[in-house]
Each structure stands twice: as C-alpha cells, then as structure tokens.
C-alpha atoms as a printed R data frame, in Angstrom:
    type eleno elety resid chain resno       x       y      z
1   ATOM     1    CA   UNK     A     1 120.830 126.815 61.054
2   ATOM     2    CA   UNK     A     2 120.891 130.097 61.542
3   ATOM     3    CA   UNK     A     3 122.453 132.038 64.722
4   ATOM     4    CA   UNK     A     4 119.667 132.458 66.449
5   ATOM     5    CA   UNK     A     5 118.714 128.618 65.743
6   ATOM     6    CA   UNK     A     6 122.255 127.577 66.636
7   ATOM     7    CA   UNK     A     7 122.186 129.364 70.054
8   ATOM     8    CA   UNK     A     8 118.413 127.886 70.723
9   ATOM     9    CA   UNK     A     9 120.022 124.698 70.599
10  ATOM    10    CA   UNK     A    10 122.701 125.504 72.136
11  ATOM    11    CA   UNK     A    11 120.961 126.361 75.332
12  ATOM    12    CA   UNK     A    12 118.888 123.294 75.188
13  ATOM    13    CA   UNK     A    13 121.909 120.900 74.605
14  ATOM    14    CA   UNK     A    14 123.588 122.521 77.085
15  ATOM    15    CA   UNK     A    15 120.291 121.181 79.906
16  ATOM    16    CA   UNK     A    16 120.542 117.918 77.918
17  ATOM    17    CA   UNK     A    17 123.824 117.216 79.409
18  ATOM    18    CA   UNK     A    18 123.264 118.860 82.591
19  ATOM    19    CA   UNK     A    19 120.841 116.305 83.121
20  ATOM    20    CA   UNK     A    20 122.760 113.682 81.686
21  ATOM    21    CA   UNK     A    21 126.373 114.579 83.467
22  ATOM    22    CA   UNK     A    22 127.549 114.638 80.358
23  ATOM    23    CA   UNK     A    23 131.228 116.347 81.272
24  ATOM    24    CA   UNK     A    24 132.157 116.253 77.887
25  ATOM    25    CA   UNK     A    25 129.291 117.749 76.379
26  ATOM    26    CA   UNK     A    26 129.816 119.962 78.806
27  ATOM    27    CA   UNK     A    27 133.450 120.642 78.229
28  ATOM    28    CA   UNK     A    28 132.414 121.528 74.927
29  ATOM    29    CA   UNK     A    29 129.932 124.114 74.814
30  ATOM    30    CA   UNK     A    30 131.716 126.295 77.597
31  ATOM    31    CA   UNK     A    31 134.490 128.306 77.022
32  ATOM    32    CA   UNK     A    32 137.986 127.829 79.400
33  ATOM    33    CA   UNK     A    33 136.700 130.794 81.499
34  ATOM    34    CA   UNK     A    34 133.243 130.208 81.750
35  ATOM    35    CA   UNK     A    35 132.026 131.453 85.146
36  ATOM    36    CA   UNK     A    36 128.324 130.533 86.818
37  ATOM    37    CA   UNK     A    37 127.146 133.065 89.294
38  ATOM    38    CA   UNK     A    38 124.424 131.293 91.609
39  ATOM    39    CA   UNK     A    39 121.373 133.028 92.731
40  ATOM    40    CA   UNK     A    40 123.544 133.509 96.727
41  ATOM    41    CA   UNK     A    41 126.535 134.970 94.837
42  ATOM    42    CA   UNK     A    42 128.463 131.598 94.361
43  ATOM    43    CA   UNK     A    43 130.591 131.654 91.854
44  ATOM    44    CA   UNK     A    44 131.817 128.564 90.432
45  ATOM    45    CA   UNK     A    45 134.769 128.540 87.546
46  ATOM    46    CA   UNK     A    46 133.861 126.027 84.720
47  ATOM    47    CA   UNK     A    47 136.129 122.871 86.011
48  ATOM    48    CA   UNK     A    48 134.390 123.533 89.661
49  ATOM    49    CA   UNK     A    49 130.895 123.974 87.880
50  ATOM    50    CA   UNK     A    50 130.746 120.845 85.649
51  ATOM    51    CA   UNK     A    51 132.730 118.388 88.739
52  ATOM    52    CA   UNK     A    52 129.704 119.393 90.990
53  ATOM    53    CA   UNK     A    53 126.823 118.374 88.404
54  ATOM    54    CA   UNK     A    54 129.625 114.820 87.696
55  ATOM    55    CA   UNK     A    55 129.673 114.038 91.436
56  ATOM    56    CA   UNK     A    56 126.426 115.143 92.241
57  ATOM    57    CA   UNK     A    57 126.562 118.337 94.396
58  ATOM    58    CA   UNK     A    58 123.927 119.873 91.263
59  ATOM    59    CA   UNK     A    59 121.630 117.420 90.316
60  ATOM    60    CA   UNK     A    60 119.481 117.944 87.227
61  ATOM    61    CA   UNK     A    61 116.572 115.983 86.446
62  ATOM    62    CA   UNK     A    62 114.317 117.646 83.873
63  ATOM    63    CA   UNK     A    63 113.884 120.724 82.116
64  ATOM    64    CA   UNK     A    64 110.978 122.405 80.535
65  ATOM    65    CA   UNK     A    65 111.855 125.495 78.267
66  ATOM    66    CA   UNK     A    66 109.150 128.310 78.295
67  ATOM    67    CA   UNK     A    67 111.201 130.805 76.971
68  ATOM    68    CA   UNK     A    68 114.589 131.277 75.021
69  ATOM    69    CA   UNK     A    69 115.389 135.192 74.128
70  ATOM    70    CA   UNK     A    70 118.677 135.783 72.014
71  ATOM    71    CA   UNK     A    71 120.408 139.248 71.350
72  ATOM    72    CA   UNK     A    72 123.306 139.140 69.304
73  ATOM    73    CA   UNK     A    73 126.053 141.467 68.347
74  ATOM    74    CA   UNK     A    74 128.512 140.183 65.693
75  ATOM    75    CA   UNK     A    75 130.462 137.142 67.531
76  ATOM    76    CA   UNK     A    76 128.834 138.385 70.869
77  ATOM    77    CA   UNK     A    77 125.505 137.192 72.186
78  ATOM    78    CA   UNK     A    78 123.189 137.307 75.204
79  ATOM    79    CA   UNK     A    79 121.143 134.065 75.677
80  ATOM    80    CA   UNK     A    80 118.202 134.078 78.247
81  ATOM    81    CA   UNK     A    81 116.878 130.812 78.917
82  ATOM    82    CA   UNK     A    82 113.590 130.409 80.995
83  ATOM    83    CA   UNK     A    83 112.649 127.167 82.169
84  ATOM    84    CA   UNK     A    84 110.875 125.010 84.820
85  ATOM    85    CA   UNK     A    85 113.992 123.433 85.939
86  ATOM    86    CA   UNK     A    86 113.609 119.560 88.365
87  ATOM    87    CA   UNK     A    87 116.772 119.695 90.654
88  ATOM    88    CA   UNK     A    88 118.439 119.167 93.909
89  ATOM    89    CA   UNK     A    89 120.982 121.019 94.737
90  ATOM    90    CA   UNK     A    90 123.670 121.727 97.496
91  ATOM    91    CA   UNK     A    91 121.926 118.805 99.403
92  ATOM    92    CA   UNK     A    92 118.890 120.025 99.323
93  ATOM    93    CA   UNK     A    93 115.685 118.155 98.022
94  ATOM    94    CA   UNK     A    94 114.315 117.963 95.094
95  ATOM    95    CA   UNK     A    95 112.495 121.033 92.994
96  ATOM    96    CA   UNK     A    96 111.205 122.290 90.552
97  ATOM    97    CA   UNK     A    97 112.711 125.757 89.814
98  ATOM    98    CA   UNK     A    98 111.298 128.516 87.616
99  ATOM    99    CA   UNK     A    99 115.211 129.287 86.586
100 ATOM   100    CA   UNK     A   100 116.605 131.672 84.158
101 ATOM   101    CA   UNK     A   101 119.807 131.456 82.843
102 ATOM   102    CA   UNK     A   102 121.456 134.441 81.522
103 ATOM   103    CA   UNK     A   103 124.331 133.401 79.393
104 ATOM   104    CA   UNK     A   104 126.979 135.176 77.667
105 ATOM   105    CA   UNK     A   105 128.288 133.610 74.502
106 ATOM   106    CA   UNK     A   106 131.307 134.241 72.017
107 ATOM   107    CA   UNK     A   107 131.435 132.586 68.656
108 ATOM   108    CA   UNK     A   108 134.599 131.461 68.453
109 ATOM   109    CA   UNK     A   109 136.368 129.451 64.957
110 ATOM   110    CA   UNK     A   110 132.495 129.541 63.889
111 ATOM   111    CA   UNK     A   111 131.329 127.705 67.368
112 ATOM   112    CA   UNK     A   112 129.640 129.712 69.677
113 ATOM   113    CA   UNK     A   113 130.408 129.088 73.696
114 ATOM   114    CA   UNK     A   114 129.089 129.959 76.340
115 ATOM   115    CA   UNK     A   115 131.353 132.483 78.762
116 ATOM   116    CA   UNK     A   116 129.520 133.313 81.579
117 ATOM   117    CA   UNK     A   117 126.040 133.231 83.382
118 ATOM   118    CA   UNK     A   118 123.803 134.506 86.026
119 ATOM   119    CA   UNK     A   119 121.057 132.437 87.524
120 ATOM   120    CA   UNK     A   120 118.205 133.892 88.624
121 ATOM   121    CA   UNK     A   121 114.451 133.200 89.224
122 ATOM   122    CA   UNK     A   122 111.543 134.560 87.127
C-alpha cells in the first residue's frame, strides 16, 4: 500500500475499534500525545480519550465513510475523515452524526499515528 492507501485504512481501522472498544487497537494507532478536541472545546489527552469509549462515556455503534481526503508532507499528514457516525455520547441518546474528523498524523519508524484531531460537523 501506498501512503495514501495506508492512511485510508488507517482512518477506517481506527472507527473499527472505536466501535469495537478495542483499547489496544487503539493504543496503537495514536501517538503518546494524541489530543481530541470535541466539537464544545473538550479536550481529552489520549489515555482520557480511549478510557471514555472502554467504559462507555463515547459510545460508537456504526460508521459510514462518505469521504476520506489525505494531504501529506514527507512524514507529516492531514487526514479528513467524513462520515455518518451512530453514537451516544456524554449520556446522551443515540445518533447519527454527520462527523468529520480532522486528524493529524506523523509517520513514525515507517508507522504512521495519529497526533491530534478536531471534530467537527459537515
């Protein structure tokens, strides 16, 4: 695979396991300092991040990918995911989200990682 293949999939293993609570999947594919920034501002560090999809303060149900734009710049890339997104989250019921997912992502030892993202609607 290619870069831009590689980071395709990385973005949709990445929902796989949100889905799944896959915390070691999860582990994986984001760097130490990854860093979400919620659509209010939240931001959650990784370790605060993946324990709330675990225990089930972000659920994730489904995920249909409508778009998947990737800009990279030697071991640097911007990944923006677009996708109908089934969760509950914060207590709150169950929706389906139009969410986009702007990640940042470092290749790292040949791996590329996600370091950061903003979530947003479209």
């Amino acid at each position: 695979m290619n870069d831009n293949q590689q980071l395709e999939a990385l973005y949709c293993r990445t929902y796989d396991a949100m889905i799944a609570k896959d915390t070691a999947e999860l582990n994986e594919v984001h760097a130490p300092e990854f860093v979400l920034t919620h659509m209010t501002g939240l931001r959650q560090p990784k370790d605060v991040y993946i324990k709330a999809i675990a225990t089930g303060i972000l659920n994730y149900y489904s995920a249909h990918h409508e778009a998947i734009t990737v800009t990279i710049s030697g071991d640097h890339a911007t990944l923006v995911g677009q996708s109908r997104v089934e969760a509950a989250v914060f207590g709150g019921g169950k929706h389906t989200w139009p969410l986009q997912l702007t990640f940042q992502v470092e290749k790292r030892e040949g791996h590329w990682l996600l370091t950061s993202a903003i979530a947003s609607t479209y």
